[in-house]
matplotlib code that plots the C-alpha trace (Angstrom):
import matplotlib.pyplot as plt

x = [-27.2, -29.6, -30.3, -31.8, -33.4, -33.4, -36.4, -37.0, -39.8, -41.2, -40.5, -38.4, -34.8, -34.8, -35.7, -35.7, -33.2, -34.6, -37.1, -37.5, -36.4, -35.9, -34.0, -34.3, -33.0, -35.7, -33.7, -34.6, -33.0, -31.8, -28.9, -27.0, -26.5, -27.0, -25.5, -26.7, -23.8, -23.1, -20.9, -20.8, -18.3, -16.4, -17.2, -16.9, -18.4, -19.3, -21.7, -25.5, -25.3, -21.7, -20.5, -24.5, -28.0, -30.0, -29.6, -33.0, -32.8, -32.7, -33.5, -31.6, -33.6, -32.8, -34.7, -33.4, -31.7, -29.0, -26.9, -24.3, -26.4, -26.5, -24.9, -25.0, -26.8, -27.0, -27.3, -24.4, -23.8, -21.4, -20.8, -20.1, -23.1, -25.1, -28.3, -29.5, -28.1, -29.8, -28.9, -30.7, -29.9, -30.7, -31.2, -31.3, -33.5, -37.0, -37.7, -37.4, -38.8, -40.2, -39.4, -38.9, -36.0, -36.2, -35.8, -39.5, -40.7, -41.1, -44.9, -46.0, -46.9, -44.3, -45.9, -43.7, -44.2, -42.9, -43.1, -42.1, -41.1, -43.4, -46.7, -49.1, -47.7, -50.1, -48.4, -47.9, -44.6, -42.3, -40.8, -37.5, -35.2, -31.7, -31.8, -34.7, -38.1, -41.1, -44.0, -45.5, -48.0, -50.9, -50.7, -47.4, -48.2, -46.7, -47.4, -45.3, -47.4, -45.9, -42.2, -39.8, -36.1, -35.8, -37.7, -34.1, -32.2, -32.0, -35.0, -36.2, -38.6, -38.9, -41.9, -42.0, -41.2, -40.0, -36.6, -35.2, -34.9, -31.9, -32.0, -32.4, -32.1, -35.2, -34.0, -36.5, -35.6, -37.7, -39.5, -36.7, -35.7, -34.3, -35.8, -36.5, -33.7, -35.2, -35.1, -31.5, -30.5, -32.4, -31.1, -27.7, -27.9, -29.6, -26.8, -24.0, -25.3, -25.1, -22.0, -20.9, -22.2, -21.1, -17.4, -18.0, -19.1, -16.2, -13.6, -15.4, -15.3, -11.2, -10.4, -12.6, -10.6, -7.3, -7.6, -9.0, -5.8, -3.6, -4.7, -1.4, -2.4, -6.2, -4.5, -2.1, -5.3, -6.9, -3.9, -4.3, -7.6, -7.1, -4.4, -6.6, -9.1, -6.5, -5.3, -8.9, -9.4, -6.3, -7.1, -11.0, -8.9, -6.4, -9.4, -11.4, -8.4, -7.9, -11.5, -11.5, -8.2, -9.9, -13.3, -10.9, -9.3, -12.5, -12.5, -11.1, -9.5, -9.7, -8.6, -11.0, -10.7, -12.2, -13.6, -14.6, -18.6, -18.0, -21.4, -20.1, -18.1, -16.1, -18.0, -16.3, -15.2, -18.1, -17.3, -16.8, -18.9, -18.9, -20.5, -21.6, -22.9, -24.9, -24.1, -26.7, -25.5, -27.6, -28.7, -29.9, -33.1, -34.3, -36.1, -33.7, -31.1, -33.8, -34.5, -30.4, -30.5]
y = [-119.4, -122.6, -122.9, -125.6, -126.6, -129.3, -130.5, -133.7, -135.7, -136.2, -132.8, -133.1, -132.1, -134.8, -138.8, -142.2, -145.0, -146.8, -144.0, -143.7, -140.6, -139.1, -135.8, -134.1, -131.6, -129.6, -128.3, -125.5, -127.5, -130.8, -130.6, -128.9, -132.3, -131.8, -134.4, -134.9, -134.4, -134.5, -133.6, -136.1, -136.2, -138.9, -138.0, -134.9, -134.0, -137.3, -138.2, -140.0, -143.4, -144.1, -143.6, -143.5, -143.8, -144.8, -142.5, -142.1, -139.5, -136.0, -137.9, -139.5, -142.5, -143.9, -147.1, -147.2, -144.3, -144.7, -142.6, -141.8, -140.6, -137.2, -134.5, -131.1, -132.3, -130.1, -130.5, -129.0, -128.8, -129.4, -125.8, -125.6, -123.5, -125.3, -125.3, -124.7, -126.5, -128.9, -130.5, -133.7, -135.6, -139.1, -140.3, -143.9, -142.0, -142.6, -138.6, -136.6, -132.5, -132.3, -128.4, -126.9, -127.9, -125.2, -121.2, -120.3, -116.7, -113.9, -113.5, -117.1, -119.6, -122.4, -125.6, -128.2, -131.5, -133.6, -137.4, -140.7, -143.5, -146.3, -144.4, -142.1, -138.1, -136.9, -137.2, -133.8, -132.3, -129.4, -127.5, -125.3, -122.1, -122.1, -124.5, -122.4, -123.7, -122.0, -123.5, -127.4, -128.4, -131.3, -132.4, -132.1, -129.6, -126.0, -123.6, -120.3, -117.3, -114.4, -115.4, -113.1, -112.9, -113.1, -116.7, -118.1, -120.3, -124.1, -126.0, -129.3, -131.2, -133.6, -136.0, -137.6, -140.8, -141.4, -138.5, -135.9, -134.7, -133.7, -129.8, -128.2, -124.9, -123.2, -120.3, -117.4, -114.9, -111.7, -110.4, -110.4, -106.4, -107.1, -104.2, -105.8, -106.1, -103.4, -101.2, -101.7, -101.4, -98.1, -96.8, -97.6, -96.4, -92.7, -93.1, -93.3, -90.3, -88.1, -89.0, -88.3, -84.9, -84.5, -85.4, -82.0, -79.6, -80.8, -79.9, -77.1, -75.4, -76.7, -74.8, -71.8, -71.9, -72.1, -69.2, -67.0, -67.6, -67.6, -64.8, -65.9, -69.3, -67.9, -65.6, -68.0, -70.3, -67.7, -67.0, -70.9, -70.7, -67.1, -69.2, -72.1, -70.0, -68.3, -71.7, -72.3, -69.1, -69.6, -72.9, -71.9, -69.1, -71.2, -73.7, -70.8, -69.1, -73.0, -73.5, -69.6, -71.1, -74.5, -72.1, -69.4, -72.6, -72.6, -68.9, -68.2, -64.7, -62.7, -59.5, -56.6, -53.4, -50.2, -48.1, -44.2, -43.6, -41.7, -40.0, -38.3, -34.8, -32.6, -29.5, -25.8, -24.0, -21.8, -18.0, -16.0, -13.7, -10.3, -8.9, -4.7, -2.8, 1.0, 3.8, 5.6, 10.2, 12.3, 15.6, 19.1, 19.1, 22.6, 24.2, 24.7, 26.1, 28.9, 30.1, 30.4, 32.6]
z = [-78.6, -78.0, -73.7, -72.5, -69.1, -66.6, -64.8, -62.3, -62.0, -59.4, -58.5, -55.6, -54.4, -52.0, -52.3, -50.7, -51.7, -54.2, -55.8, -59.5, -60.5, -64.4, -65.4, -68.9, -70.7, -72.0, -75.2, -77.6, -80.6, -80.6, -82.8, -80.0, -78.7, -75.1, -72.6, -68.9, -66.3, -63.1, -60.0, -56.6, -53.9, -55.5, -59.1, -61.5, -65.1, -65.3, -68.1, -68.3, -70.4, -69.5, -65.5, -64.3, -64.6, -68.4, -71.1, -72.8, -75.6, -73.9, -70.2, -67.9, -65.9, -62.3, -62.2, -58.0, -57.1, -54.8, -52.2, -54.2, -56.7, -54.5, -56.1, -58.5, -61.8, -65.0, -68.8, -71.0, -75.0, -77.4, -78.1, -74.2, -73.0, -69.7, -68.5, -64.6, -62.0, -59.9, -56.5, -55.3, -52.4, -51.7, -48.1, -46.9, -43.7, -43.2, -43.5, -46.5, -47.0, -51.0, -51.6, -55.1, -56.6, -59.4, -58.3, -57.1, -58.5, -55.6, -54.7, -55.4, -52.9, -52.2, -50.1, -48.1, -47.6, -44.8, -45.9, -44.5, -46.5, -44.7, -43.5, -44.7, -45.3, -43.1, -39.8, -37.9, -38.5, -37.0, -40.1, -39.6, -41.6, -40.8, -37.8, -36.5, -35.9, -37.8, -37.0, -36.5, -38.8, -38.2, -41.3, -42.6, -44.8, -44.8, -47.4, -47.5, -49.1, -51.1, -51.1, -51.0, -50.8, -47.3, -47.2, -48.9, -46.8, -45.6, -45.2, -42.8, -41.1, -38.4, -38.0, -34.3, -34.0, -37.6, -37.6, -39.5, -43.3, -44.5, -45.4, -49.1, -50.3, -51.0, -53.7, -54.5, -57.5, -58.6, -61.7, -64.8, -65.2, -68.6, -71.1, -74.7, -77.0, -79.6, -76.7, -75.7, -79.5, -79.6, -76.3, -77.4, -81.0, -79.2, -76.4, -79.4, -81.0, -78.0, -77.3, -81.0, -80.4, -77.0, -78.3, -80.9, -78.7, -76.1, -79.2, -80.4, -76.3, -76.3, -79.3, -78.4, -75.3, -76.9, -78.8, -75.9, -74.2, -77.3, -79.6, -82.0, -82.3, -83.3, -86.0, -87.1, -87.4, -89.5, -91.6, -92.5, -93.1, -95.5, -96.8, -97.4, -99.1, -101.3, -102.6, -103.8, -105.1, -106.7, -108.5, -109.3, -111.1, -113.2, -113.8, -115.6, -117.4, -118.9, -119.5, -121.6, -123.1, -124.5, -125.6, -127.6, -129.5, -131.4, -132.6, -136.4, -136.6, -140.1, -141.2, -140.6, -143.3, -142.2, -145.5, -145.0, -145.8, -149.2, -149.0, -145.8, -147.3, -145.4, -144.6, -145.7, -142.4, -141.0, -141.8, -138.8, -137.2, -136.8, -133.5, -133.9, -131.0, -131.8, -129.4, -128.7, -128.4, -126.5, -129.2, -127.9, -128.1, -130.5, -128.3, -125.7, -128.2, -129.2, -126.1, -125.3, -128.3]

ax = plt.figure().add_subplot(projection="3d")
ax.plot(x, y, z, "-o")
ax.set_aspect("equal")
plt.show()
């Protein structure tokens, strides 16, 4: 998306009747087409070139400004988008207070001037916040050191003798915070991972859960899962008894004759056998039968 940003030259939220002022919309690419607009108290959205001012490319020119040329000026694009806003006001006074009319970072140094329209800037001046007075000045000058938020609010001045300024907004912002985009994108893309994991170990603690309480539903859950398994077991079966069927469609059957090895003759029957045993019998011995006789 293309941004652009308004500036004013001088650089002043407040000016005399009759100053020359030019606005521009400092564009990042022209072909967005941006347009100079503004909002007064008796005119809205109206447009550079047509309702005021001279239309000069990206810049808007007031030859003689006038009074009701105080409003809320920004730069917006065909698309829509619009840039800062700015608001000026134009004072047919003698007094005016130049502040920043663009957001001034915190920590820098913001200087205020307290002018007059017919004599030298250099007169002494009394500069206030909020209807309060700060501090008087000898030269006009007041320089604010450091800014922070609490310097915000509603600025004036008063030169003796000569009046008043109207009041302007003095706006301070602080450092941007943004991280880098490549960080965001990695912090998201980690971030959606944990939560992918996070949303696992959440079901996986449910379930765990819901079988503790329900030991049926945890059996029933494993009869579907047996159940599961035996389907696949089942068709790894039937896929193997096909592929066996589709390899034994290749296989030719022929006859097979068994022939007897003719140099292979029956044996004749062993004869049987005849086991003897000798007895041994005691005999006299001669001697003792002679001396018995």
């Amino acid at each position: 998306m293309f941004t652009a940003r308004l500036t004013v030259s001088p650089s002043s939220s407040q000016f005399f009747k009759g100053d020359f002022v030019s606005l521009s919309c400092e564009e990042d690419d022209s072909s967005a087409g941006w347009t100079l607009r503004r909002n007064t108290n008796g005119e809205t959205r109206t447009q550079c070139g047509t309702e005021f001012g001279k239309s000069d490319g990206s810049s808007c020119i007031f030859n003689l400004i006038v009074t009701l040329d105080s409003g809320i000026y920004w730069c917006e694009s065909r698309e829509g988008p619009i840039s800062n806003m700015v608001n000026l006001t134009v004072t047919g006074g003698s007094v005016i207070l130049q502040s920043p009319v663009l957001p001034v970072m915190e920590g820098d140094d913001v200087t205020l001037l307290c002018k007059t329209k017919t004599t030298p800037s250099n007169l002494p001046a009394a500069f206030y916040k909020d209807g309060s007075l700060i501090r008087k000045q000898p030269t006009g000058h007041m320089t604010i050191q450091h800014v922070s938020r609490s310097d915000e609010g509603l600025y004036k001045c008063d030169i003796s003798g000569h009046g008043e300024s109207p009041s302007s907004w003095i706006t301070v912002t602080g450092p941007s915070t943004s991280p880098p985009l490549s960080v965001m994108v990695s912090v998201s893309s980690i971030f959606g991972l944990l939560l992918v994991v996070l949303v696992g170990l959440v079901r996986r603690r449910v379930r765990r859960q819901s079988e503790d309480r329900d030991p049926a539903a945890a059996a029933t859950s494993s009869v579907r899962r047996t159940s599961a398994d035996g389907r696949d077991e089942s068709n790894r079966k039937r896929e193997s008894d096909s592929a066996a069927v589709q390899r034994t469609a290749d296989i030719t059957y022929g006859d097979i004759t068994i022939r007897t090895n003719s140099r292979h003759r029956d044996l004749p029957p062993e004869p049987a056998v005849i086991y003897s045993s000798l007895k041994l019998s005691h005999t006299p011995s001669p001697q003792l039968n002679q001396s018995t006789q």
